[in-house]
C-alpha positions in Angstrom: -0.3 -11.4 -7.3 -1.4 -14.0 -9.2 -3.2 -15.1 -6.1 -4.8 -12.3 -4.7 -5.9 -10.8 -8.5 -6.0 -14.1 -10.4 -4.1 -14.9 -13.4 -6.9 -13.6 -16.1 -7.0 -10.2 -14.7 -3.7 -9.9 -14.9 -3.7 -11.2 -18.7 -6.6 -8.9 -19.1 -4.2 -5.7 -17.8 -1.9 -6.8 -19.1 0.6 -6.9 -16.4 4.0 -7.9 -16.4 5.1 -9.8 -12.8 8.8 -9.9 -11.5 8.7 -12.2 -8.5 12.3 -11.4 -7.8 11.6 -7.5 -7.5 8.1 -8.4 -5.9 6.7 -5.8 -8.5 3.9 -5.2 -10.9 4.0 -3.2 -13.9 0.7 -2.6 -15.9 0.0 0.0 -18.7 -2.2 3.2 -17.9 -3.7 6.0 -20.0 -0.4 8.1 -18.9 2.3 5.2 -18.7 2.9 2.7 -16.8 1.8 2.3 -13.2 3.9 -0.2 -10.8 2.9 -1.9 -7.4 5.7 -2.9 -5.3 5.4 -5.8 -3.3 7.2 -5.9 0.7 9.2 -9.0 1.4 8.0 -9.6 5.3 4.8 -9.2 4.2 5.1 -11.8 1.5 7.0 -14.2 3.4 4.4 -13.9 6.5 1.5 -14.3 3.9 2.9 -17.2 2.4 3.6 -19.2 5.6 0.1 -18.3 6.8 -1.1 -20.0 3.7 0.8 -23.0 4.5 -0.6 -23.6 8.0 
C-alpha cells in the first residue's frame, strides 16, 4: 500500500498496515473500514516490478 497510496496519505488517514495479513485498517465516521489485500495478486505485482 505504501506504494500505490504513498506513505503521507496513509499517515494522513491514519491507517494502520499489516503486511503479514495483507490488510489496511483506517478509521471512518462509522468505525473502521478494512481493505484486504490477495496474495497472487501481490506476489505477481511485485515480480512485475522487479522486471
Amino acid at each position: 500500500y505504501n506504494v500505490i497510496v504513498g506513505r503521507t496519505a496513509l499517515t494522513r488517514v491514519k491507517a494502520h498496515l499489516s503486511p503479514h495479513m495483507l490488510l489496511m485498517k483506517f478509521p471512518t465516521p462509522n468505525g473502521t473500514g478494512a481493505v484486504r489485500g490477495n496474495q497472487l495478486s501481490a506476489r505477481t505485482c511485485y515480480t512485475t516490478a522487479l522486471k
